[in-house]
Every structure is written in structure tokens, then in C-alpha cells.
C-alpha positions in Angstrom: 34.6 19.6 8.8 33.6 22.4 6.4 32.7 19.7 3.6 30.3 18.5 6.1 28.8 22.1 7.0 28.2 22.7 3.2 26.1 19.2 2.6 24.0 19.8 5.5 23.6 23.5 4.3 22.6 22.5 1.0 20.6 19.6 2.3 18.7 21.5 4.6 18.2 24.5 1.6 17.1 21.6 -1.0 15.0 19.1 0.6 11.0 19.2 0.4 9.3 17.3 3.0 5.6 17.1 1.6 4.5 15.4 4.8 5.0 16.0 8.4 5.3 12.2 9.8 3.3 11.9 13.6 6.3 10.5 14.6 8.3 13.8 15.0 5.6 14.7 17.5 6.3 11.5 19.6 9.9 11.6 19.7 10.7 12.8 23.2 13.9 14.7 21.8 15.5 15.8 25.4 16.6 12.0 25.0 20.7 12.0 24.8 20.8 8.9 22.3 17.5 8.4 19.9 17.5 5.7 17.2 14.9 6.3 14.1 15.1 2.9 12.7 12.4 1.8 9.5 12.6 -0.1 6.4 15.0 1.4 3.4 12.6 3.5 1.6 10.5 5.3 4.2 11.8 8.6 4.2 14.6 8.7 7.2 16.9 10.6 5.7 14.3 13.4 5.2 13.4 13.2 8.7 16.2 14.2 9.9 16.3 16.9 7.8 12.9 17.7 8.3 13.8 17.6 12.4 16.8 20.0 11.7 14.4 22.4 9.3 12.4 22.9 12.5 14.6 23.1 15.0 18.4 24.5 13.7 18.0 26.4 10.5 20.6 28.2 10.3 22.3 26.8 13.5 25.1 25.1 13.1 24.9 23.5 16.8 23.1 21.0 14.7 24.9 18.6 11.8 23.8 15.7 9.5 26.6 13.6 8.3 26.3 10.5 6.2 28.1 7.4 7.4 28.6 6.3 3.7 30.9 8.7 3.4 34.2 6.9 3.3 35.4 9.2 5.8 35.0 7.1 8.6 36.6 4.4 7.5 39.5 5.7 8.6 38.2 8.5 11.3 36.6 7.1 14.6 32.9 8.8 15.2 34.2 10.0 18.5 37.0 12.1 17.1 34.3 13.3 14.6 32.3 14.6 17.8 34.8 15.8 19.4 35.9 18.2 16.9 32.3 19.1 16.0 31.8 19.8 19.9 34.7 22.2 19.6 33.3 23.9 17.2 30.1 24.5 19.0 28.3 21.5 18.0 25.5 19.8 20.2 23.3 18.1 17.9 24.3 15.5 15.6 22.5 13.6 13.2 23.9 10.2 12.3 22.5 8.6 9.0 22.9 4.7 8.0 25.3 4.0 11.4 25.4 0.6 10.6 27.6 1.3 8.0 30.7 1.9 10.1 32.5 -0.8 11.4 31.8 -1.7 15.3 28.7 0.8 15.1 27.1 0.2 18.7 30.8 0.6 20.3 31.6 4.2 18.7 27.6 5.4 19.8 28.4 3.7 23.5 31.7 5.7 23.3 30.5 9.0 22.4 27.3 8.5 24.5 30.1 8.3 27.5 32.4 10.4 26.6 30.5 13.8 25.9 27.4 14.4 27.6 26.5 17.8 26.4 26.4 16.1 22.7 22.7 14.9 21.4 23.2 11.9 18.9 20.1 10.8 16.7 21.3 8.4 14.2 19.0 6.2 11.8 19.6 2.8 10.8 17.9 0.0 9.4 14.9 -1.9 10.6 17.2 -5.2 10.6 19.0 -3.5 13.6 18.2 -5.2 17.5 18.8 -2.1 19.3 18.4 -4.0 22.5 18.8 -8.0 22.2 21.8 -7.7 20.0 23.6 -4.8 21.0 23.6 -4.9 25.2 26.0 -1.7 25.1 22.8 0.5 23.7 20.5 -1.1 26.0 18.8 1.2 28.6 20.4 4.4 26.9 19.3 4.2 23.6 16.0 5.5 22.8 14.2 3.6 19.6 11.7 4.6 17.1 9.8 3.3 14.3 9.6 5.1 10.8 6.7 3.6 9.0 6.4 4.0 5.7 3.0 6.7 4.6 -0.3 6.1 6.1 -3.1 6.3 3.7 -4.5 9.3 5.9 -0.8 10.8 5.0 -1.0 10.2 1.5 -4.4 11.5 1.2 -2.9 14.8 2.6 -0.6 14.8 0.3 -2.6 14.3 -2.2 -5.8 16.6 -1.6 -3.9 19.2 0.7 -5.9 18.4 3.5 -4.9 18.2 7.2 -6.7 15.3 8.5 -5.7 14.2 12.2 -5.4 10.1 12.9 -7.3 8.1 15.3 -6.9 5.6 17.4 -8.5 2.1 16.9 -11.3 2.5 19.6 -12.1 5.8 18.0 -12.5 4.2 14.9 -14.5 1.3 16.4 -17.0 2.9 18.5 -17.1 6.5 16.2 -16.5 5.8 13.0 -19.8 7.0 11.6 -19.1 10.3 13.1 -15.4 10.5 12.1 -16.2 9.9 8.4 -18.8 12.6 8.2 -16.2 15.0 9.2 -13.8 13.4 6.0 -16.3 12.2 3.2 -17.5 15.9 2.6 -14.1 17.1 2.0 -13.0 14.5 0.2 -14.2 10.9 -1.2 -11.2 8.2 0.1 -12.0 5.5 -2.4 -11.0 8.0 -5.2 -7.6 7.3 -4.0 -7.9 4.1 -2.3 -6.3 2.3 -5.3 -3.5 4.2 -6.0 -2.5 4.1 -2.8 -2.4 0.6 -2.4 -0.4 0.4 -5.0 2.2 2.9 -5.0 1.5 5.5 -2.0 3.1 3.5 1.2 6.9 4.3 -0.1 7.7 7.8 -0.2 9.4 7.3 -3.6 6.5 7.6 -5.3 7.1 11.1 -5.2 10.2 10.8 -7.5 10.1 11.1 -11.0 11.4 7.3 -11.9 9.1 4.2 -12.3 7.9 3.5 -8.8 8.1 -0.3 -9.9 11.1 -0.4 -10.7 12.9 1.5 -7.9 10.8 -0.8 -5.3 12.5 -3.9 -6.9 15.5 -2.2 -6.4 14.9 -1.1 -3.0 13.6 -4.6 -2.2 16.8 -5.9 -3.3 18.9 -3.4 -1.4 17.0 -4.4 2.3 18.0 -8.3 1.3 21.9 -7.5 0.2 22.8 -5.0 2.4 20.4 -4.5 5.3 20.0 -8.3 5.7 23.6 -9.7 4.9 25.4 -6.7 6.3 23.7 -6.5 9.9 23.5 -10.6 10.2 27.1 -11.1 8.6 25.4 -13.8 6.1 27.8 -15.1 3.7 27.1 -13.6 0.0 26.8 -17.0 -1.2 23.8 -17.4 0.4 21.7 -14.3 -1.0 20.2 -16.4 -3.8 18.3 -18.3 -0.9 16.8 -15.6 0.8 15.6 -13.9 -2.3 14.0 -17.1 -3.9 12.5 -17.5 -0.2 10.9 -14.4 -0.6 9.6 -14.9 -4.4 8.6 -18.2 -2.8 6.4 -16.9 0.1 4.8 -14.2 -2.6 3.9 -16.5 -4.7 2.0 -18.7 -2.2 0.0 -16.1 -1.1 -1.2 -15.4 2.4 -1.0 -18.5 4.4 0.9 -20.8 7.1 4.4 -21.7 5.3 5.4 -25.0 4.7 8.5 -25.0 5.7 9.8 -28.4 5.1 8.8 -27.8 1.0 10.5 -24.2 1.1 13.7 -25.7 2.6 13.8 -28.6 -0.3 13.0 -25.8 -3.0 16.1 -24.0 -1.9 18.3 -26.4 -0.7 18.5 -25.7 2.9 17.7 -26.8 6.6 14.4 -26.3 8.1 16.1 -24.4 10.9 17.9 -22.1 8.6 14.5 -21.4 6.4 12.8 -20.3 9.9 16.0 -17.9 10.8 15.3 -16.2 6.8 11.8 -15.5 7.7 12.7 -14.0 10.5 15.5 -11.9 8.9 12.6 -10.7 6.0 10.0 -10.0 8.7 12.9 -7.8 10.4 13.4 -6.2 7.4 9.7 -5.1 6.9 8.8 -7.5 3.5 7.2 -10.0 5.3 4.2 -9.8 8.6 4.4 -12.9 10.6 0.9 -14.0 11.8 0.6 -16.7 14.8 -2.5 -18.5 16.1 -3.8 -17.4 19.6 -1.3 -17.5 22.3 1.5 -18.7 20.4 4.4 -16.9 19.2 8.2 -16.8 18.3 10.0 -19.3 17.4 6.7 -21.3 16.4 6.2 -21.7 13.0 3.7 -18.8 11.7 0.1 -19.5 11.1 0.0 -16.7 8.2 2.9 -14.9 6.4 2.0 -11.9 4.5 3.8 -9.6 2.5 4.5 -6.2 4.7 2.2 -3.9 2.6 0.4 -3.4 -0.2 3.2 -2.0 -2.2 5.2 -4.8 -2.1 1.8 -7.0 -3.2 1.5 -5.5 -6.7 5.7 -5.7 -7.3 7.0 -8.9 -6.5 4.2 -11.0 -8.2 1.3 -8.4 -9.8 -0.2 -11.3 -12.3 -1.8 -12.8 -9.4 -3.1 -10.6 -7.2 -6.4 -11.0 -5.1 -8.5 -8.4 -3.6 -9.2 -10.3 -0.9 -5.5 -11.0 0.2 -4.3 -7.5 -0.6 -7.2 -5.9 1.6 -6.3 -8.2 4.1 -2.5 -6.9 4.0 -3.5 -3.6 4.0 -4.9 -4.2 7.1 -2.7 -6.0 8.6 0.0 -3.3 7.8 -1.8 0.1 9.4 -2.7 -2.1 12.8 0.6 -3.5 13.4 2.1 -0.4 14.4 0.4 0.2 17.8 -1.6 -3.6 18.0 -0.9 -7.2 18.7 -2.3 -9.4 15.5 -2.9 -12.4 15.1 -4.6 -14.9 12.7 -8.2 -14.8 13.1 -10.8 -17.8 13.6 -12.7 -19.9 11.4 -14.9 -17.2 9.2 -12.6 -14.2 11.0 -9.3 -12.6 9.1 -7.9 -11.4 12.4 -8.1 -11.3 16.5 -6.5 -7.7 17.1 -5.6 -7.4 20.9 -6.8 -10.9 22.1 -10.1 -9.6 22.3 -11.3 -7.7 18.5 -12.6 -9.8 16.4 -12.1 -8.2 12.3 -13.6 -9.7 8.9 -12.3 -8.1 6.1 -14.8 -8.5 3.0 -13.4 -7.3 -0.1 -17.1 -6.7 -1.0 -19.2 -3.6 -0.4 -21.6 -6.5 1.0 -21.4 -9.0 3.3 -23.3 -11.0 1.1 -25.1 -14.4 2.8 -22.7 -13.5 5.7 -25.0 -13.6 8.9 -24.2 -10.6 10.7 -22.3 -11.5 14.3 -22.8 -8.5 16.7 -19.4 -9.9 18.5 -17.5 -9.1 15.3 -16.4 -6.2 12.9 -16.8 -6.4 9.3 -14.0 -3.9 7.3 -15.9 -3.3 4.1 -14.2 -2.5 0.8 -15.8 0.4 -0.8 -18.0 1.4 1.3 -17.8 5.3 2.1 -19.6 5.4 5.4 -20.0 2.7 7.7 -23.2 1.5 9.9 -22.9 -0.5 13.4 -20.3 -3.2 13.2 -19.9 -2.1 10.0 -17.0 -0.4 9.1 -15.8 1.5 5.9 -12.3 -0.4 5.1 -10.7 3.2 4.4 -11.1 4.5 7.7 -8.4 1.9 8.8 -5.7 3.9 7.0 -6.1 7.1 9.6 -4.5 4.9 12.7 -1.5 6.5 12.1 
């Protein structure tokens, strides 16, 4: 137990988080059992340790504990909590739990068995907290970890404190909310990087950002994908020329008879792989209008921007990776689908969004009933509305 003590010790003394994510503030932490689940790559680790920086320094009621640690391969998580509850311990924070065999069982059984102990594990984004796992359901408490905002990497960046807003602030204010940013700061100095490299926190780290994406892409297909859906090894191949497959297409309703041909498959089993990528954040999955799961897509994007540049940067257009960017920074908190003829999306059934990768709209007629997201533009006019801005939702 005193190995443990020591890592979260050092941890705690060792890790920098540059960024305080919104979503510690939304956590309601008096919760017995909360799950922080988000693509590899987003930061979880840190925020656990960023939660225990705040709240136990120098407390140790509270204890991070890997589940990679070959530890509990043997030892049952329940035995681990009871000793740490011995000991004095009430908090503990559970990294990677889908790597210990029967993972929703041991949380169930320490959830029952000791209900003075807080348990906030993290896991991946792949995990169905609810449809999958009935024993978690109605106890279990998810989250989302997204991966940076641009409103978080310009923080970073610029050592400002700007707050986010909501999409009806942005709609109906966003003339006033960019006159309180553009004289601090001009956005579209850092628009670029950003979509290129500022969504994954890794960017941070002083190895090619390039690179470690490929290798974190690779890691959320062979572990996060074949570990949590028990898919044969044997089949990996397919799900990552799928991928390359639906990158190199570009933006746009899948064909999925062709794409089960190209890697020698069923047209049921290509569906079930886009559903395991868009679980694992590398795909969005855009339907028409009223329709939804288990339809076939009318768009499939790549999740971010990031991911854009990486898998396929040769052929990359401003227009689709605009588009993606978003696509990314509404899904959190909105209901998208494809848009109309002439329209990129229909947010909420009822918002009508063009994305022009030009400043201008060009011949475009202006429709009052719509809202044009324009590329470059600093500050916005009417229905017209500086692309930028769309990074602050979160």
C-alpha cells in the first residue's frame, strides 16, 4: 500500500496542469460512484490529479492508483479498498478500470460493500456505462472529458482567462462577446495551429505531436476498441484500413457495400466498426433529419481537426476541415445533424449553420433564416458570425 502512497505523492508533487477543464466545475462530486470517461489522449489522468491537487494535498484520505499496475491481476479491487479504508482512506481514484478483468463487477462490489468510500475511476470512451454494463446503471454517475477547446488553448496560449458561452449567447451576442476578446487578443493568430495540433493535450510534450497522434490513434483501435468489444486480433487490420478508408473519402455518406468489398467483410459487420470508431471519438456520425441509429449515416467525419491533418494531410480541404471543427465544439452539448441543400448543418432541429471557408459569402444570397460561420473574419455582423467564436462553447 506504501508503493501506492509514494506514486500518488510524487504524482501529485510532479504534475503541471496548464488548464483547468470546465468539467471539474460540473462534476457534482458528493456522487458515491463517478465515471470520467474521454478518448485516450485527452488529459484524464491529469484530471484526476488535478481533482486531488485541489481537494487532498497532502491528505492521504484521497489515493490514485493505476489499474495497469499488474497488481490487480492477482488482488481483487475490493480487498484493495478495504485495506485503503482501514487505513483511513475515503477517496479513491481509479485510472484505466477497464483494464482489470470483470471491471463493472469489482466497482458494483465495492460500490455495495463500503459506503463511506468515494470511487472516481476513468475509462475509455468505448466504455457503455449504462447499455452494457446493467450493474452500473442508476449508480454510476458519467462524464465526458473532451479533448481542449480552442477557447482553452487560447488560454493557454496567451494567459488569458476567457469564460465559454453557450450557443444562444453566441448566436444572438456575438458582436458583443468578441469586443470583450478581439482587444486582448486576435483568435485567428492561433486559429491554425490549433486546428492542427491544439485539441490533444500532448501537444504540450516535447515529442512530435504527429507522430504520438498516430500512435495514440493506433492505441484507441488495439486496445480501447478490441479490448472493451472482445474483437478477435485477427480482425484489427479491418478496422484500421476502415478508418484510412473513411479519411480518405472525405466528409460524406459511406458507401458501405464498397467499404465491406475493400476489406473483405459483411455489410453488417462494416456498420458495427463505424460504430465502434465513432465510440472511440475518431469518427462523428452525421444522419439526415429525423433519422438516427442503426440507419446508415448521411455524413461521417473525422472527430476533430487533429486527426484531419494526421491520418491523410496531402489532401486536406478548408472547407471540410472547418466543417469538422465545427462539428466537433457543438457535439458536446447539441444534437447535429446534416444540413440541407446549400446548409452544412441543422443544430437542434431548428438552427440552420453554413460554414464558408471564405471571409465572404461570396454570390451567396444572404437568408435571414440562416447563420453563416465565417472563416477569418474577427468580428461578426447579423447572421453573420466570426467562425472562431464557435471554439468558446466549451
Amino acid at each position: 500500500m506504501e508503493a501506492f502512497y509514494k506514486t500518488h505523492e510524487y504524482l501529485l508533487a510532479h504534475t503541471d496542469a496548464p488548464v483547468r477543464r470546465n468539467l471539474m466545475d460540473e462534476i457534482d462530486w458528493s456522487d458515491r460512484l463517478i465515471g470520467i470517461k474521454g478518448t485516450r489522449g485527452v488529459g484524464k489522468t491529469t484530471f484526476l490529479i488535478q481533482y486531488a491537487q485541489e481537494r487532498f494535498r497532502n491528505d492521504r484520505s484521497c489515493l490514485y492508483v493505476n489499474m495497469n499496475n499488474f497488481y490487480f491481476q492477482e488482488k481483487r479491487l475490493a480487498e484493495f479498498a478495504e485495506e485503503f479504508i482501514r487505513r483511513g482512506g475515503k477517496v479513491l481514484l481509479i485510472d484505466q478500470v477497464f483494464k482489470i478483468p470483470e471491471w463493472s463487477h469489482q466497482l458494483r462490489e465495492c460500490y455495495d460493500r463500503f459506503p463511506s468510500l468515494k470511487i472516481v475511476f476513468t475509462g475509455t470512451s468505448v466504455m457503455r456505462l449504462k447499455e452494457e454494463n446493467p450493474e452500473l446503471n442508476g449508480i454510476a454517475k458519467s462524464y465526458n472529458l473532451r479533448g481542449f477547446s480552442f477557447r482553452e488553448y487560447l488560454n493557454l496560449k496567451t494567459g488569458n482567462n476567457f469564460r465559454s458561452y453557450t450557443l444562444e449567447e453566441i448566436l444572438t451576442n456575438h458582436e458583443q462577446i468578441a469586443r470583450t476578446i478581439l482587444p486582448r487578443v486576435s483568435p485567428n493568430a492561433f486559429f491554425q495551429n490549433y486546428l492542427h495540433h491544439g485539441f490533444y493535450p500532448f501537444f504540450l510534450e516535447k515529442r512530435n505531436f504527429a507522430e504520438n497522434l498516430l500512435k495514440t490513434m493506433n492505441a484507441m483501435i488495439e486496445v480501447d476498441i478490441l479490448i472493451v468489444q472482445e474483437i478477435e486480433l485477427k480482425y484489427l487490420s479491418k478496422i484500421k484500413k476502415l478508418l484510412y478508408l473513411l479519411a480518405v473519402n472525405g466528409p460524406g455518406a459511406p458507401n458501405v457495400s464498397k467499404l465491406a468489398a475493400e476489406i473483405q467483410t459483411s455489410r453488417a459487420t462494416v456498420m458495427n466498426y463505424i460504430k465502434y470508431l465513432a465510440d472511440a471519438r475518431l469518427i462523428n456520425m452525421l444522419y439526415n433529419p429525423g433519422d438516427a441509429t442503426p440507419k446508415k449515416p448521411a455524413k461521417i467525419m473525422l472527430h476533430n481537426t487533429n486527426l484531419v491533418y494526421s491520418i491523410y494531410p496531402v489532401k486536406v480541404s478548408d472547407q471540410d476541415v472547418l466543417e469538422t471543427f465545427i462539428a466537433n465544439s457543438l457535439w458536446k452539448d447539441h444534437k447535429i445533424d446534416k444540413g440541407g441543400k446549400g446548409l452544412s448543418f441543422l443544430v437542434d432541429d431548428n438552427i440552420q449553420i453554413r460554414v464558408c471557408a471564405d471571409s465572404g459569402r461570396g454570390r451567396i444570397k444572404n437568408n435571414p433564416e440562416v447563420y453563416y460561420v465565417m472563416h477569418r473574419r474577427e468580428l461578426g455582423r447579423g447572421n453573420e458570425i466570426p467562425l472562431w467564436l464557435f471554439g468558446f462553447l466549451y
